[in-house]
VEXDREN-2710 file (C-alpha; in Angstrom, 1 decimal):
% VEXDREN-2710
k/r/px/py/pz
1/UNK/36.6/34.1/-17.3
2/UNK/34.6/31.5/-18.9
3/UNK/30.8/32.9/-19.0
4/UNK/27.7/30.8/-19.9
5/UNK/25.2/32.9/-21.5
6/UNK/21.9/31.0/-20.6
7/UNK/18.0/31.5/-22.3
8/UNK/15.6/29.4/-20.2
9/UNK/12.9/27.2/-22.2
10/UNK/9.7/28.3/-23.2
11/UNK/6.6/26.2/-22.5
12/UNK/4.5/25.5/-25.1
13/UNK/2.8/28.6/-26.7
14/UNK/1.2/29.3/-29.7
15/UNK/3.9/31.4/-30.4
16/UNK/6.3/28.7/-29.7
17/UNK/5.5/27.1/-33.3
18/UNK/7.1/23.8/-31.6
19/UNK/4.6/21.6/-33.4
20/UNK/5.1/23.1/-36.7
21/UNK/9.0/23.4/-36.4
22/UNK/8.7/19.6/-36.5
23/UNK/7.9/20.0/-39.9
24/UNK/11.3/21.6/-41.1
25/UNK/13.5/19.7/-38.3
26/UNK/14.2/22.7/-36.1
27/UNK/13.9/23.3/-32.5
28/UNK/13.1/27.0/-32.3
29/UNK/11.8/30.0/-34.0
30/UNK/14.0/32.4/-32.7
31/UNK/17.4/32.6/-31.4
32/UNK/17.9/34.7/-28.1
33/UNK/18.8/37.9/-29.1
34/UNK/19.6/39.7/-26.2
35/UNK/22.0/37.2/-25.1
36/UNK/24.0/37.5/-28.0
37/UNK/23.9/41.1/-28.4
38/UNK/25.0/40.8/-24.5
39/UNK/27.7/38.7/-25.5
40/UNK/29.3/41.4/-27.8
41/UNK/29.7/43.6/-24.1
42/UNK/31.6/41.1/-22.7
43/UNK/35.5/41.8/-22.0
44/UNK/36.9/40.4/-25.5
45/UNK/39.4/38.2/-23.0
46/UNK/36.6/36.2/-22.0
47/UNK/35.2/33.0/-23.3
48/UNK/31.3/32.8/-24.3
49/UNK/29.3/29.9/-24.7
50/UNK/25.5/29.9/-25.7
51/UNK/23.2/27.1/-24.1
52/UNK/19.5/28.0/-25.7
53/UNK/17.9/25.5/-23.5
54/UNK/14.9/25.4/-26.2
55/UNK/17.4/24.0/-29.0
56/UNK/19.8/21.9/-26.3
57/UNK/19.9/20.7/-22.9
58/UNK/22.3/22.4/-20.4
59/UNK/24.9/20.1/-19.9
60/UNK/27.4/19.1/-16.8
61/UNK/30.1/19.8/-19.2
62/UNK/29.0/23.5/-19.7
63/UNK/28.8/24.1/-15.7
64/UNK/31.7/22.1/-15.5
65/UNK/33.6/24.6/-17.9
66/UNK/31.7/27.6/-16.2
67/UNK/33.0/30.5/-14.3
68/UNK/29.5/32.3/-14.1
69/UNK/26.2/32.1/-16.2
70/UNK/23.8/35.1/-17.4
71/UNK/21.1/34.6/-17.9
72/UNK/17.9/36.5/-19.1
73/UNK/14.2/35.6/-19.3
74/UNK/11.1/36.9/-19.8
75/UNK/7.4/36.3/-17.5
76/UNK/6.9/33.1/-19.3
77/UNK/10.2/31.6/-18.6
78/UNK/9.7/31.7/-15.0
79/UNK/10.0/28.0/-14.1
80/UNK/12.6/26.9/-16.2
81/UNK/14.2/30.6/-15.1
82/UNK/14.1/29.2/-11.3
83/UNK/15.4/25.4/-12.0
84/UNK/18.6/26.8/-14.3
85/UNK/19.6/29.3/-11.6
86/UNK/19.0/26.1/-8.9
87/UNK/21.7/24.3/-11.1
88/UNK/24.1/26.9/-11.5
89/UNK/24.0/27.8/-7.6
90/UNK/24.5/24.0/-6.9
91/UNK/27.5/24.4/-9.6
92/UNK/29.1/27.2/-7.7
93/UNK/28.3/29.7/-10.1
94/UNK/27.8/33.0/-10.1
95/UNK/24.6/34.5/-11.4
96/UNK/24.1/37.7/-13.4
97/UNK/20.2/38.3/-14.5
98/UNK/18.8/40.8/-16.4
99/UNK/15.8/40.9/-19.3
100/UNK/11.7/41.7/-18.8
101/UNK/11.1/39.5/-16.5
102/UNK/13.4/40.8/-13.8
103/UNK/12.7/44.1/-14.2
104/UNK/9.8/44.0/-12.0
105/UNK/10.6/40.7/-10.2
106/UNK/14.3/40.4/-9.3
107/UNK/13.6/40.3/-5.6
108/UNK/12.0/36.8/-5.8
109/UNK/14.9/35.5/-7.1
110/UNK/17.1/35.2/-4.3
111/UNK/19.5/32.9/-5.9
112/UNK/20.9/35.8/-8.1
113/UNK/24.2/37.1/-7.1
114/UNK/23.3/40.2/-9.4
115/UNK/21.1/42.3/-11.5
116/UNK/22.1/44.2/-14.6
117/UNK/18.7/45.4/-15.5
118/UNK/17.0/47.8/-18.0
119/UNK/19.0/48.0/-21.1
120/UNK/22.3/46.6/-20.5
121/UNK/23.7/49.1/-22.8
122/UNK/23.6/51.3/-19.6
123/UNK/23.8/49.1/-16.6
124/UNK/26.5/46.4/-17.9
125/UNK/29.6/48.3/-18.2
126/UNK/28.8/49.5/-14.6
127/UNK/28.5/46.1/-13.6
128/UNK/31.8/44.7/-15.2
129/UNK/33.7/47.6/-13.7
130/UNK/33.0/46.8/-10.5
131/UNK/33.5/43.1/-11.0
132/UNK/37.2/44.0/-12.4
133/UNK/37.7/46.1/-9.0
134/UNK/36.4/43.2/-6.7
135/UNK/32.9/45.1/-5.0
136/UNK/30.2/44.4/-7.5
137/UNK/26.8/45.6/-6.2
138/UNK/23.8/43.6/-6.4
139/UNK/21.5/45.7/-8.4
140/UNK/22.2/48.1/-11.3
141/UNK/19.3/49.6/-12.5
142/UNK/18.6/52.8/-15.0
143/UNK/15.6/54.9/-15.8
144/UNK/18.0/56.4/-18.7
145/UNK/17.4/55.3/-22.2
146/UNK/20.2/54.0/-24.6
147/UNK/21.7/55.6/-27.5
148/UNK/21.6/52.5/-30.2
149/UNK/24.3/54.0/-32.1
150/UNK/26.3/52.2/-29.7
151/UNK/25.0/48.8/-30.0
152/UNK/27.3/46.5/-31.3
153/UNK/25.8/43.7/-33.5
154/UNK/25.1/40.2/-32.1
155/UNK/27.6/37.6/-32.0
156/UNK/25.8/35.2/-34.7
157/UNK/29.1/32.8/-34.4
158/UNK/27.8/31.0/-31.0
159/UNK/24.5/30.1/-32.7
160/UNK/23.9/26.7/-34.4
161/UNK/22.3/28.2/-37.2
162/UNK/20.6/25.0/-38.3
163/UNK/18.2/24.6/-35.4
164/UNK/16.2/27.5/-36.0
165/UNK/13.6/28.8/-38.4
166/UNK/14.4/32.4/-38.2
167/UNK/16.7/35.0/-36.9
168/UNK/16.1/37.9/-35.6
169/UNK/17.6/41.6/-35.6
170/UNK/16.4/45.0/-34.0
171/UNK/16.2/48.3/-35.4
172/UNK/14.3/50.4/-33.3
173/UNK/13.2/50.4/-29.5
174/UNK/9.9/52.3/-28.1
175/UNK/6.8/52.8/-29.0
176/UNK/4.7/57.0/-29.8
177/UNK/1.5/55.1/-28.2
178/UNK/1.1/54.5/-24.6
179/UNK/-1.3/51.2/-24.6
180/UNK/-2.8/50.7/-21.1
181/UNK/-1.9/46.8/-20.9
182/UNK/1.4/47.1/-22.5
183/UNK/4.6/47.4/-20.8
184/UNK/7.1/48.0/-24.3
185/UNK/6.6/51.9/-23.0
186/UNK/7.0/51.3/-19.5
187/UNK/10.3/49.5/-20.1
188/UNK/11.8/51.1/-23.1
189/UNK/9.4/54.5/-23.3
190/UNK/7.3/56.5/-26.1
191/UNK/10.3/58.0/-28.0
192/UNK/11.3/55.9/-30.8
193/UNK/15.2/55.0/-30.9
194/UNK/16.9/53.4/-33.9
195/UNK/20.5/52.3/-35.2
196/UNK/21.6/53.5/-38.2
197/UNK/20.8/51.6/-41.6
198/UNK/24.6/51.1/-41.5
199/UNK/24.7/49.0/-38.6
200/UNK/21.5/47.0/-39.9
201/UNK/23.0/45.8/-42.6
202/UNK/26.3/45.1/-41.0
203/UNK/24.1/42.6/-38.9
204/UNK/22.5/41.3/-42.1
205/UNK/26.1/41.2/-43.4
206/UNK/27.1/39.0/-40.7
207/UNK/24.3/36.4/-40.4
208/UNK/24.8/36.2/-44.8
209/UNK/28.8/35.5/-44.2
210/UNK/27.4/32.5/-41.9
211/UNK/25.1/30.9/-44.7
212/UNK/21.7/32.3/-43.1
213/UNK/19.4/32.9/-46.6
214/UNK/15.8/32.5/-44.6
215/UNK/13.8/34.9/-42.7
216/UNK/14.7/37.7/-40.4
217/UNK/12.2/39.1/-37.5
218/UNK/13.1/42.8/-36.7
219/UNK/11.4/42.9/-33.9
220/UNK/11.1/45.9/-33.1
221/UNK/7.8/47.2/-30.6
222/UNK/6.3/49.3/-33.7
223/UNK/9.2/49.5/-36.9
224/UNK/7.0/52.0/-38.3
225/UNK/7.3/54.2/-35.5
226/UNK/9.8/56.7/-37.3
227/UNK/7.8/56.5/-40.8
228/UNK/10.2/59.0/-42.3
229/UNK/13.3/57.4/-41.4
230/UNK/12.0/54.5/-42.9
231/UNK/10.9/56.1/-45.9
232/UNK/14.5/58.3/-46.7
233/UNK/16.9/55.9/-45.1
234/UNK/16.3/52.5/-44.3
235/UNK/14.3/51.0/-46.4
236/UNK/15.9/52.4/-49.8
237/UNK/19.5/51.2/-48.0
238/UNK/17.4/47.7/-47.8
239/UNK/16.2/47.8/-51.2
240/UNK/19.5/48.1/-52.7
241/UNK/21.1/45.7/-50.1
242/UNK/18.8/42.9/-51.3
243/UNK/20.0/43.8/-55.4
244/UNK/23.4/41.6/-54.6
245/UNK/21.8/39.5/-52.1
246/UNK/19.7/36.1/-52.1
247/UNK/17.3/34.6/-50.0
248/UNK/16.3/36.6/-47.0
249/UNK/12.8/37.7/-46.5
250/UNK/11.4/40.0/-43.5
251/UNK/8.8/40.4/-41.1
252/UNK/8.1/43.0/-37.7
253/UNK/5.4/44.3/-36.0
254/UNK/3.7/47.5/-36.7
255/UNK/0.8/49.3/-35.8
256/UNK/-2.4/49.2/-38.2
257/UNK/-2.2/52.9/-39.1
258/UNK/-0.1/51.5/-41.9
259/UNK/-2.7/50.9/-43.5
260/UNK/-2.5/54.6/-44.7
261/UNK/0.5/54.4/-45.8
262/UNK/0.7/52.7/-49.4
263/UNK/4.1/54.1/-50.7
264/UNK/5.6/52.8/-47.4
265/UNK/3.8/49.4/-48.1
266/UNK/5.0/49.4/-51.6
267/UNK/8.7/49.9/-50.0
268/UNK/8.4/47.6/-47.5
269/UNK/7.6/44.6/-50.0
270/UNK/10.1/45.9/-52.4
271/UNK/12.7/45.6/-49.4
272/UNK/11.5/41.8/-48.5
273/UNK/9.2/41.6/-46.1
274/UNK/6.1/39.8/-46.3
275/UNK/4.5/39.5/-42.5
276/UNK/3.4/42.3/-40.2
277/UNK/2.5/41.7/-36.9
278/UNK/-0.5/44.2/-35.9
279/UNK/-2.1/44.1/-32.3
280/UNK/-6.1/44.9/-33.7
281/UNK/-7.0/43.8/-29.4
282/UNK/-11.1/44.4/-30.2
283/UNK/-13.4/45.1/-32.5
284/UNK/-15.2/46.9/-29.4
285/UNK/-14.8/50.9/-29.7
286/UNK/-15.4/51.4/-26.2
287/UNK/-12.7/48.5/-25.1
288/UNK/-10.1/50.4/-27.4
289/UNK/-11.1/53.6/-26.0
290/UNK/-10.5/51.7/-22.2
291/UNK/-7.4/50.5/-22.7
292/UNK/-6.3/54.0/-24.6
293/UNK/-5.4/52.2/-28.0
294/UNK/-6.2/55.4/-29.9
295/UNK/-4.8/54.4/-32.8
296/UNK/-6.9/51.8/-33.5
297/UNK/-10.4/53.8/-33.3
298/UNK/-12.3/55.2/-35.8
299/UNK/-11.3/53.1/-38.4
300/UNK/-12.7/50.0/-40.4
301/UNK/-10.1/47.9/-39.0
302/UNK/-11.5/44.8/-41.3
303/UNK/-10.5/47.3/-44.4
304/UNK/-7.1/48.0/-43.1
305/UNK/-5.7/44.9/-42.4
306/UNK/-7.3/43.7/-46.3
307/UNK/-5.3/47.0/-47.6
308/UNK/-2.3/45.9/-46.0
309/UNK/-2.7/42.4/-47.4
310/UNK/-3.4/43.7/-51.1
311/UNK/0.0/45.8/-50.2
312/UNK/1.7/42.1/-50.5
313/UNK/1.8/41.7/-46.3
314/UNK/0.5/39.0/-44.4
315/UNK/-1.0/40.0/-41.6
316/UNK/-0.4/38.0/-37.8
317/UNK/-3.1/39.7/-35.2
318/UNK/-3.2/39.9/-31.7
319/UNK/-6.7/39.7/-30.1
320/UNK/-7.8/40.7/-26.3
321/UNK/-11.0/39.4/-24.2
322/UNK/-11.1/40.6/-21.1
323/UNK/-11.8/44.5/-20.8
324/UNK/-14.0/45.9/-18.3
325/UNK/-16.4/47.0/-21.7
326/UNK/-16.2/43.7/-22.9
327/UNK/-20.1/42.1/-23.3
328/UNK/-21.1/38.7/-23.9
329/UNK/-21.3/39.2/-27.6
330/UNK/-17.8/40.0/-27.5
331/UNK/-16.4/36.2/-28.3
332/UNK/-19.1/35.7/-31.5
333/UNK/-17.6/39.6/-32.4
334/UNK/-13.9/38.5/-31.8
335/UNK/-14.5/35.3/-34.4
336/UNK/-16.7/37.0/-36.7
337/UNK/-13.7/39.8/-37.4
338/UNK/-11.0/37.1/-37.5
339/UNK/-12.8/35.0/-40.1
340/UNK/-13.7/37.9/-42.8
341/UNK/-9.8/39.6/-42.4
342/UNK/-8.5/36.1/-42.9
343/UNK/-6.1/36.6/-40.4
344/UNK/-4.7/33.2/-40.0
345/UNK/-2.2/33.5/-37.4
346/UNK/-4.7/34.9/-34.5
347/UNK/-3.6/35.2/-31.4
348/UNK/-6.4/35.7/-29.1
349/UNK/-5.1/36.1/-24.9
350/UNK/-7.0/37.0/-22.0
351/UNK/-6.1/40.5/-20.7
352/UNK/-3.5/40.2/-18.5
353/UNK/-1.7/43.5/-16.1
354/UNK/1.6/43.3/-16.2
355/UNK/3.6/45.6/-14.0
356/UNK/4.8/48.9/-15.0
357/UNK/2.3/49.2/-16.8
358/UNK/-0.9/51.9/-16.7
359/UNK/-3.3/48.7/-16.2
360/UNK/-1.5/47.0/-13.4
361/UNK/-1.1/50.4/-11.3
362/UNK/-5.2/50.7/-12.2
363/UNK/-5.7/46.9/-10.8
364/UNK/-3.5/48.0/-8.0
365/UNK/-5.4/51.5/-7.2
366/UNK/-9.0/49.4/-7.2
367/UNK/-7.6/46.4/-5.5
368/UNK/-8.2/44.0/-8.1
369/UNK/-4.7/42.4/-8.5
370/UNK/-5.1/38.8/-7.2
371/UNK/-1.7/36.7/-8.8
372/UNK/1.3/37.8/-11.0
373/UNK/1.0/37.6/-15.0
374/UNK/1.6/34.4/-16.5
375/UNK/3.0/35.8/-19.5
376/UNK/1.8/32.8/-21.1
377/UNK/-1.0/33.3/-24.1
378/UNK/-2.9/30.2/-23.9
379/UNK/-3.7/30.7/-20.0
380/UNK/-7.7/31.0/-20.2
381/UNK/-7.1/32.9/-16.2
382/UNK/-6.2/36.7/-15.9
383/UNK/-4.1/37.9/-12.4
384/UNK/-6.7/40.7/-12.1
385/UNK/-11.0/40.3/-11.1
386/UNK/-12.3/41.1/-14.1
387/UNK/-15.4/42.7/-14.3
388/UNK/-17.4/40.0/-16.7
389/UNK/-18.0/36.5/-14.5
390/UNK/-14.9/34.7/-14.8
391/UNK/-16.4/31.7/-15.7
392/UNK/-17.9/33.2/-18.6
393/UNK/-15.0/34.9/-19.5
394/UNK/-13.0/31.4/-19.5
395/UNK/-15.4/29.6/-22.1
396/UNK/-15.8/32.2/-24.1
397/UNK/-12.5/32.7/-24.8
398/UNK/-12.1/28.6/-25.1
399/UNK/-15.3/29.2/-27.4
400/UNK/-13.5/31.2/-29.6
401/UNK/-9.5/29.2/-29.6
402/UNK/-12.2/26.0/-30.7
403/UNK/-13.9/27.6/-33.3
404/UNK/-11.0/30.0/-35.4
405/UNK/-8.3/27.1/-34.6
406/UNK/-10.9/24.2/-35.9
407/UNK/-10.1/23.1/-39.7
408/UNK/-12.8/24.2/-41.0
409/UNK/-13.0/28.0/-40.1
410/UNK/-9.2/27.8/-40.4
411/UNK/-8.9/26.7/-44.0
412/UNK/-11.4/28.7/-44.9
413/UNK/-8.9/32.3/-43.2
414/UNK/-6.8/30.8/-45.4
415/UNK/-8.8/30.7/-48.8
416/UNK/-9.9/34.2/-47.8
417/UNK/-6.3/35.6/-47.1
418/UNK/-5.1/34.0/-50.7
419/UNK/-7.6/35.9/-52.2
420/UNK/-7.0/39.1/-50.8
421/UNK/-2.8/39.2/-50.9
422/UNK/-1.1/40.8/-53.4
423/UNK/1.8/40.3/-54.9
424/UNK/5.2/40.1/-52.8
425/UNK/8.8/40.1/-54.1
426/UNK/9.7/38.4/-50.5
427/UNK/10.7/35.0/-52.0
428/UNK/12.9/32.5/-49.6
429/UNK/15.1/29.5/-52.1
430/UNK/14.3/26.3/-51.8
431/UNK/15.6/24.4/-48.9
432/UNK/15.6/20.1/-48.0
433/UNK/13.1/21.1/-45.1
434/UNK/10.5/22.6/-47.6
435/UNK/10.6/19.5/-48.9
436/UNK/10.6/17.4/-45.6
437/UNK/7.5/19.9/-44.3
438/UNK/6.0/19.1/-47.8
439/UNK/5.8/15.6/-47.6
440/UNK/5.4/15.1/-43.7
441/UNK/2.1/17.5/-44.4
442/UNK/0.8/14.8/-46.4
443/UNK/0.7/12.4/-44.2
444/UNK/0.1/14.1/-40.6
445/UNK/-2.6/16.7/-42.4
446/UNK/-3.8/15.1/-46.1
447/UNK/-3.9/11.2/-44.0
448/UNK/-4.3/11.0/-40.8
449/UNK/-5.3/14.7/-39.9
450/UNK/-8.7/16.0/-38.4
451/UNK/-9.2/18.2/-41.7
452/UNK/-8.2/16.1/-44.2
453/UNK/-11.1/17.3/-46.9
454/UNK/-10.4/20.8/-46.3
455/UNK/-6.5/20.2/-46.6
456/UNK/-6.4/18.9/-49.7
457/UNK/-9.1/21.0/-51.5
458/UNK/-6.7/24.1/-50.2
459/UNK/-3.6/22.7/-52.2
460/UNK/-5.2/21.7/-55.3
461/UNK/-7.3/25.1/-55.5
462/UNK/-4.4/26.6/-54.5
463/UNK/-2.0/24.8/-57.4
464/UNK/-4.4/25.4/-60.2
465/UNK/-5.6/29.3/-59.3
466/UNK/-2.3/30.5/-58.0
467/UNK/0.6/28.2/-58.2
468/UNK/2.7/31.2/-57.1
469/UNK/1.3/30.6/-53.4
470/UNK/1.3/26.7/-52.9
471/UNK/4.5/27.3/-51.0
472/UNK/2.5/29.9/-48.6
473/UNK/-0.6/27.3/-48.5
474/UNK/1.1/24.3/-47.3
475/UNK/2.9/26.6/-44.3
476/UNK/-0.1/28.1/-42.9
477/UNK/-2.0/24.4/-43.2
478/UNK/1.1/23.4/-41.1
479/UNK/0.2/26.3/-38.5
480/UNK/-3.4/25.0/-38.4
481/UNK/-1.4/21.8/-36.9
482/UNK/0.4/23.4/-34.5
483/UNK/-2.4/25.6/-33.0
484/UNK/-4.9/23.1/-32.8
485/UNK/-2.3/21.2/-31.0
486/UNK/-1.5/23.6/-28.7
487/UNK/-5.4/24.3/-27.8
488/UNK/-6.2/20.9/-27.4
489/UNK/-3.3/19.8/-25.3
490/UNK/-3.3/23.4/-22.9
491/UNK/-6.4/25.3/-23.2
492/UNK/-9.3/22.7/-23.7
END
């Protein structure tokens, strides 16, 4: 059986990071991870091949060589989801789906010959057992949760290393809060399950053996949701890991109640990493009460996020506009918080239910559901009536993307967050496309850029004060050009 593993393109996103990717001559951030873990399940007799449709095109040679293609996607993916699956079908393939998007949506796609949803640690083999016997069904679904233990590790060998900025492992699945907008519980539930440090570094293992020395994403939904796990087992197996190793620095996502936790900080840096992702949502206490993000109330959330930079951590934050508490003051509040944290990397989104989650049954209940969720972060429209005017919703979120992702207010996050990080031991070696993004910054950002001025006061400040972070500098400047980008070209 020859199977085509297939991810479907992205559009452009700020998370996308296509503009600054151009920089350091790659074509994605991330490879797909579930395909390749998906891969690994696979009958060994089989043959795999990978077509990431974000770093290559899907060719007539790969349906020509194809028995079948899977193929997973998430909301955002939808319309290069439905044109692939249109190929394959006019190819005479057969089509296996699964991932977030079909979850909820698999009986739109009526293309599909099947559906191994949910975790596919639980629905595949079911699936390939009834393909071996002849009478596959067309849906296999689970409400069952898997035991990671029994994950096997990607198969990093179908990947063209080369064409991507990062890679990506998972530790942990689940989340202990229960968000109202988010669907990581809803899918994948509130008790955290992990693999053991053994497998982790196996994975790391595998992508060294390959040449990989850059950044690893572990994406888990919170990786501090089992602190003392972290704490006795995985991070001191890290820490020693990294003794005979070279290169590779880390980053997840977490939730800001690390904050409190400096000996798990301190760890954390001494392991590698150097980036949290924290979803911060609103400054609003009465939003984060809404939209049950507990863990985020009653605190000075502008203190935490600076306590988890002096920790050595850059922090990425996601913003929210949108909630049924949200005022008119709430856009001026939004870019007032972003600019003293010197979060950088914002991501601001319009509210958005998704299903299966609390919000979208809520919308449902009060008949305010009026599309399905984009999935896509720089759509100004939400699929629910929200309860502000919906044209002042629209330019006030626009009002903030043009003032946090404007030169000015950006290089000036960026001044502030070099004076508030600490130091990190989370050091990447020197590659050609540090260089390339080096010298190609000159030009598109120091010559012909909108912020030329404030580009290069930033790298000569940041030379002569603290040499130690030019390398950090010149990257988030290159961010400031793929952000702008993206607003101007698909949100103003």
């Amino acid at each position: 059986m020859n199977v085509l593993l297939i991810y479907p393109e992205f559009p452009d996103t700020f998370w996308s990071f296509k503009y600054a990717l151009e920089f350091v001559r790659k074509r994605a951030a991330l490879p797909p991870l579930g395909l390749l873990t998906i891969a690994s399940m696979l009958p060994s007799e089989w043959s795999r091949r990978l077509v990431d449709t974000n770093v290559c095109g899907l060719s007539q040679d790969d349906l020509d060589w194809a028995d079948c293609a899977f193929i997973s996607a998430m909301s955002v993916q939808r319309e290069s989801t439905r044109q692939i699956i249109a190929r394959c079908k006019e190819k005479g393939l057969r089509v296996i789906a699964g991932g977030p998007m079909f979850i909820d949506e698999h009986e739109d796609f009526h293309d599909v010959d099947h559906f191994v949803l949910n975790e596919a640690e639980l629905t595949l083999p079911g699936f390939l057992k009834d393909l071996a016997e002849g009478h596959p069904q067309r849906v296999y679904s689970s409400d069952q949760f898997a035991d990671l233990g029994q994950t096997p590790a990607p198969q990093w060998e179908l990947l063209n290393l080369r064409r991507y900025s990062g890679m990506s492992v998972q530790f942990s699945r689940g989340c202990p809060f229960n968000c109202e907008f988010c669907s990581v519980t809803a899918m994948l539930g509130r008790h955290v399950r992990m693999k053991t440090s053994r497998q982790i570094i196996d994975e790391l293992d595998g992508l060294y053996a390959l040449g990989w020395r850059d950044t690893v994403f572990f994406v888990d939904d919170n990786f501090i949701g089992n602190k003392e796990f972290l704490k006795t087992d995985l991070l001191p197996t890290l820490i020693a890991w990294r003794k005979s190793k070279r290169g590779m620095t880390f980053y997840t996502e977490a939730s800001i109640n690390l904050a409190d936790e400096s000996s798990l900080m301190e760890m954390m840096v001494e392991a590698g990493f150097n980036r949290v992702f924290i979803g911060i949502e609103t400054p609003d206490e009465k939003c984060l009460n809404e939209c049950r993000k507990l863990q985020n109330k009653n605190r000075d959330l502008l203190e935490d996020v600076k306590r988890i930079q002096r920790a050595g951590l850059e922090v990425q934050g996601g913003f929210i506009v949108g909630f049924d508490h949200d005022k008119p003051s709430i856009f001026q509040r939004q870019v007032d918080f972003i600019q003293q944290s010197g979060i950088t990397t914002a991501m601001v989104g319009v509210l958005q239910a998704f299903p299966g989650t609390r919000l979208y049954e809520r919308m449902k209940k009060e008949g305010r559901l009026c599309s399905a969720s984009s999935g896509d972060n720089v759509n100004s429209n939400t699929n629910f009536h929200p309860v502000m005017d919906l044209n002042m919703l629209r330019e006030g979120y626009k009002g903030i993307l043009h003032h946090i992702y404007s030169p000015k207010y950006y290089y000036q996050r960026i001044r502030t967050y070099l004076r508030n990080i600490g130091p990190t031991r989370a050091k990447s070696p020197l590659q050609f496309s540090d260089v390339h993004a080096l010298i190609l910054s000159f030009w598109r950002l120091g010559i012909i850029g909108q912020g030329r001025f404030q580009y290069w006061s930033l790298l000569f400040c940041t030379l002569f004060r603290r040499p130690r972070l030019f390398p950090q500098a010149v990257k988030l400047a290159i961010y400031c050009y793929h952000f702008r980008k993206i607003c101007d070209l698909h949100v103003m």
